[in-house]
N, C-alpha and C positions, 0 to 999 in steps of 0.2 A: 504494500500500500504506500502512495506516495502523499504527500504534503500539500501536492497541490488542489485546491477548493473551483469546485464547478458550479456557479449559478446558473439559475435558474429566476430569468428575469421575464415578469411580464411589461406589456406594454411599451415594447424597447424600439416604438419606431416615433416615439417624439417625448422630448420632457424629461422630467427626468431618471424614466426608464432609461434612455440612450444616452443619459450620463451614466448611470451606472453602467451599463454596458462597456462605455467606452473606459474608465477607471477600471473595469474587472480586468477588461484584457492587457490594457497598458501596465497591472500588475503583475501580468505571465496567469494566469488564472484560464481556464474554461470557462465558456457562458453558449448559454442555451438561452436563445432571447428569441420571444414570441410578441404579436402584437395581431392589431383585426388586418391591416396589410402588411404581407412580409415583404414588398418592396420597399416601403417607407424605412424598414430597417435597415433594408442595404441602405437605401439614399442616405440615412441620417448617422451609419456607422460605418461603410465602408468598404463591407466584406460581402462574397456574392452569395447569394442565396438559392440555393437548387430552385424553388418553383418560381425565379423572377425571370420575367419573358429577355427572351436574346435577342 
């Protein structure tokens, strides 16, 4: 077992869901971030998102 902490954030596509988002991983941390758009996540975090259109 390792040390490192995996969140589980909701609402991580505006606010400050997608603050916390963005602090977990800039700590090296896991995050599992959901939201009602999961494009708004990438948009607002950065990272791609398997079901956002290509």
């Amino acid at each position: 077992m390792t040390g490192q902490k995996v969140w589980f954030i909701t609402g991580a596509g505006r606010g400050i869901g997608s603050d916390l988002v963005t602090a977990a991983l800039e700590a090296g941390h896991n995050v599992v971030a959901t939201a009602r758009d999961d494009v708004a996540v990438t948009a607002e975090v950065g990272f791609p998102c398997p079901s956002a259109p290509r």
